[in-house]
C-alpha positions in Angstrom: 24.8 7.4 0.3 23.8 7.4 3.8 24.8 10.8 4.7 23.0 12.0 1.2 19.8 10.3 2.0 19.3 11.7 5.2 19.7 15.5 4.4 17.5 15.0 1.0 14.7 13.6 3.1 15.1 16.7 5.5 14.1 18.9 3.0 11.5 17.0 0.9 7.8 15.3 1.3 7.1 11.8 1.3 4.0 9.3 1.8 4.3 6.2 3.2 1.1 4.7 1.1 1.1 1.0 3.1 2.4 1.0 6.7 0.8 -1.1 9.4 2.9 0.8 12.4 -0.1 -0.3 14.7 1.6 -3.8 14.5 2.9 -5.7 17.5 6.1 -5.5 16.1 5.9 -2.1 17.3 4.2 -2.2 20.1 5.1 0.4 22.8 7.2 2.5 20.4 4.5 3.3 17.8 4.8 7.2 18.6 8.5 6.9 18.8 8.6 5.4 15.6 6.0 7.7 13.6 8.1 10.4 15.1 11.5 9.4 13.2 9.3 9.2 10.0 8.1 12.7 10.2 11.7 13.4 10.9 12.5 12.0 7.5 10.3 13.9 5.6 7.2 11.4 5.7 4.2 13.4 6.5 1.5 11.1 5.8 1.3 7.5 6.5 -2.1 5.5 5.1 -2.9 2.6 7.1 -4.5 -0.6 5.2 -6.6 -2.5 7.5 -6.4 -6.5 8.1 -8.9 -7.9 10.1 -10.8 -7.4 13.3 -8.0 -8.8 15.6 -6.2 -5.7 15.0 -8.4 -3.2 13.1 -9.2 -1.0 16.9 -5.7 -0.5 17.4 -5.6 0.7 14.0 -8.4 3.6 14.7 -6.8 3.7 18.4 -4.1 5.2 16.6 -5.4 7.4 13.5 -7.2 8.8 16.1 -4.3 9.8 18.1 -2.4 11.3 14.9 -5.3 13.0 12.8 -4.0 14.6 9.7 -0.7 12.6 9.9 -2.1 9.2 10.2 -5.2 7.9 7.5 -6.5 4.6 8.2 -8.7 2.4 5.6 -10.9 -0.6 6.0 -10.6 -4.1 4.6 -10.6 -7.9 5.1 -7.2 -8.7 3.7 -6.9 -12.2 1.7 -5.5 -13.9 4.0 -8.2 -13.8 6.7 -10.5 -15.2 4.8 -12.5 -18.6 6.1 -15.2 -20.2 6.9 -16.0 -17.1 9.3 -15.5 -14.2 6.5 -19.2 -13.1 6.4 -18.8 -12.6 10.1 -15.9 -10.4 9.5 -17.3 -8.9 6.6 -19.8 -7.2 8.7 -17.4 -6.4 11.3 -15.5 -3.9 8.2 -18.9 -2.7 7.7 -19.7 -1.3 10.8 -16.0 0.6 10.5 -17.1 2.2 6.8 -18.5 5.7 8.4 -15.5 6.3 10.0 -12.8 8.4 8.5 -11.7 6.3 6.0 -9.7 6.9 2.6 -9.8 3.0 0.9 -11.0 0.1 1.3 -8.1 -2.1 1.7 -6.2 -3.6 1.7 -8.5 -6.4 -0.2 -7.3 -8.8 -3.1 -6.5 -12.1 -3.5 -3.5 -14.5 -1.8 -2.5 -17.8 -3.4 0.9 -18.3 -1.5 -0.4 -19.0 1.5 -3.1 -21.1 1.1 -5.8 -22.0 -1.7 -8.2 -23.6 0.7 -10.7 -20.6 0.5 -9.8 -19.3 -2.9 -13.8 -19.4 -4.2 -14.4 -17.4 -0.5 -11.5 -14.9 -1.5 -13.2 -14.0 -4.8 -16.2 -13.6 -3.7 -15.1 -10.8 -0.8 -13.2 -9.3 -3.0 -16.0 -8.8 -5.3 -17.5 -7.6 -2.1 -15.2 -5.1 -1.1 -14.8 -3.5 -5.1 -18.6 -3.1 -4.9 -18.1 -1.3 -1.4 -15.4 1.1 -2.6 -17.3 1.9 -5.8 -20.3 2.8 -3.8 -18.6 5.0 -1.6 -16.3 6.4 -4.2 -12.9 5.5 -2.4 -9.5 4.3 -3.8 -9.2 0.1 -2.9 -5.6 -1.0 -2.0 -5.3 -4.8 -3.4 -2.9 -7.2 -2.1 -2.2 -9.9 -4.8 0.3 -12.6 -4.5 0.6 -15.5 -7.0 -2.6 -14.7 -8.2 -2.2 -10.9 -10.9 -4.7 -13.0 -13.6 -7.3 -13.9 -11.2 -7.6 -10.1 -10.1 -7.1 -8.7 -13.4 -10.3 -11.0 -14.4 -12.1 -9.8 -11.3 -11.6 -6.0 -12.4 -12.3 -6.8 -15.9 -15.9 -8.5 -14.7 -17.1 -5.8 -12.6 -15.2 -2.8 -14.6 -18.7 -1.2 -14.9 -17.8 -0.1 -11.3 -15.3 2.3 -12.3 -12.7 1.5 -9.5 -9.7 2.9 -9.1 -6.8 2.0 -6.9 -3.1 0.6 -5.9 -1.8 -2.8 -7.0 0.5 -2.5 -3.2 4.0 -4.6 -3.5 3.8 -4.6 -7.6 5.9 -7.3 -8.8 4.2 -7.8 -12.1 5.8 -7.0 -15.6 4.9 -4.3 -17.7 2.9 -6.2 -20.1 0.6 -6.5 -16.6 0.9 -3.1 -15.9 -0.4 -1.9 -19.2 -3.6 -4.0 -19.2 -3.7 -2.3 -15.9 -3.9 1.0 -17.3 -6.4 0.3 -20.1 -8.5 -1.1 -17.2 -9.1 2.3 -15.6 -6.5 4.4 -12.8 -4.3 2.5 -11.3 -0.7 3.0 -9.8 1.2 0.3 -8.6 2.8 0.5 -4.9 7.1 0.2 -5.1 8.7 -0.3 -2.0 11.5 -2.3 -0.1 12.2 -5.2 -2.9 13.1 -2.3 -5.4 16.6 -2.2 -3.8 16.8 -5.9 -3.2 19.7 -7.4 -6.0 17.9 -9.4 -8.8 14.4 -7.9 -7.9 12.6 -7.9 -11.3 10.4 -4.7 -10.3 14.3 -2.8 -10.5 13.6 -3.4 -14.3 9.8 -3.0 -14.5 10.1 0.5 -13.0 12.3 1.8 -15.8 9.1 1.4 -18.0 6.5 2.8 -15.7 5.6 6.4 -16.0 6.2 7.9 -12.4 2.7 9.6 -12.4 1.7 5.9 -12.0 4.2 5.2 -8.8 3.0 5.2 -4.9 6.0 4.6 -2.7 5.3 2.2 0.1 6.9 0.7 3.3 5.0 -2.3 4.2 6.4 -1.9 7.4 7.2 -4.0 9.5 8.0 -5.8 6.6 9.8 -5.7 3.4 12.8 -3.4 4.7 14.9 -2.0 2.1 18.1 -1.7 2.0 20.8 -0.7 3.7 18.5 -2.0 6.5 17.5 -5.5 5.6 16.9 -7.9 7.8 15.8 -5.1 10.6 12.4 -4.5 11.3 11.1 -1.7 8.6 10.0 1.4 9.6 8.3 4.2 7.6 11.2 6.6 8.1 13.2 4.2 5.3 11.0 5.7 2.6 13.8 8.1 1.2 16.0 5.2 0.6 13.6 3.6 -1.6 13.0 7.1 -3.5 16.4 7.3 -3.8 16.7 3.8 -5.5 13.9 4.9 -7.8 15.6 8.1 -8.7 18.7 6.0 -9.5 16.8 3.4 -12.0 15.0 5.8 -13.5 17.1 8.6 -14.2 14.8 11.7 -12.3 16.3 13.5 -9.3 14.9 12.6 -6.3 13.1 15.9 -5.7 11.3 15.0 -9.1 10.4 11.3 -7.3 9.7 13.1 -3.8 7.3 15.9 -5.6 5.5 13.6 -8.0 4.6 10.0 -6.0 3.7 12.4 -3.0 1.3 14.2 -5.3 0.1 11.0 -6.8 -1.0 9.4 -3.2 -3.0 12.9 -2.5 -4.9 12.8 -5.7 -5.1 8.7 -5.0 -6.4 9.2 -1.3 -7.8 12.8 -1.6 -5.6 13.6 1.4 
């Protein structure tokens, strides 16, 4: 499969809709790195912010790779506290820049519950942001798909469209998704993990609806689990995709990249 893989990917067009390559993890090889993904066929990478610890490196490196690199700008979930209107205005001094979503933005109850209220209120923030400046949000939602659905359903006057990035919810979720507005869900790593439910959620998800996704550094997919992920491995999910669902992986290529242009306008 290996050997397949790599000369597909040599001759098709990927995007890498959720990579944070400006991550320590990859510190001093970020160029290196980016270069192996281009390699494989990945042209475009979009770049979800965090926070302010890390957001300059971020636009350090967009900078460095304009029209190959697109960052975004976002308090994520889990860096909100007590200090979140502080960072809130640190993301707003970043919104003139040459952004393509606000993200990534959501809701985390995994980690920690201890500013849940805080969460929701930011992320009503942030949806009011993007819908002002007509951009795409990328939403980061773990243990917590009916507090965000509820959230979109209050403020669906907005109009806001986006990606649901790492979807593991069920198609029931998806379609209240889609009767909320346009939305694509973001597939990466965990679709070739065995017993991943998303392996039997994607068989009933149109693939105009599908963003691939790295999430690099983390989630890697297999054959490379347990390394460090890279946005080069984006072919091997495609090719996982193309397997469950029954299209060629030209179809998957062509399509999801066209999605994430329309998405981004990129």
């Amino acid at each position: 499969m290996h050997d397949s893989v790599f000369t597909l990917m040599q001759i098709m067009e990927f995007i890498d809709t959720h990579s944070h390559l400006y991550d320590e993890a990859f510190a001093g090889e970020e160029d290196i790195v980016l270069q192996r993904a281009i390699d494989a066929g990945v042209t475009k990478l979009i770049f979800p912010d965090i926070d302010s610890q890390s957001r300059e490196a971020m636009f350090a490196f967009a900078d460095r790779h304009k029209g190959t690199v697109f960052p975004c700008a976002g308090l994520h979930p889990t860096s909100v506290d007590a200090s979140w209107e502080k960072e809130m205005m640190l993301v707003e001094q970043h919104l003139d820049r040459d952004i393509v979503a606000i993200g990534e933005i959501g809701i985390d109850c995994y980690w920690s519950k201890e500013f849940l209220e805080q969460q929701k209120e930011v992320f009503r923030i942030q949806l009011g942001i993007a819908a002002e400046r007509d951009l795409p949000v990328i939403i980061h939602s773990r243990e917590s798909t009916e507090i965000i659905i509820n959230i979109i359903k209050e403020l669906r006057h907005l109009g806001v469209r986006g990606v649901f990035h790492a979807y593991s919810g069920s198609k029931e979720t998806f379609r209240e998704l889609e009767r909320l507005g346009d939305w694509y869900i973001g597939i990466g790593g965990v679709l070739t993990y065995k017993k991943a439910s998303i392996a039997e959620t994607v068989k009933e998800i149109p693939l105009e609806r599908i963003l691939l996704e790295t999430d690099s550094p983390y989630l890697t997919p297999v054959p490379f689990r347990g390394k460090r992920n890279e946005s080069s491995y984006v072919p091997y999910i495609a090719q996982k995709l193309s397997e469950l669902t029954g299209r060629s992986i030209e179809e998957v290529a062509a399509v999801t990249t066209e999605n994430a242009k329309k998405l981004f306008s990129i």
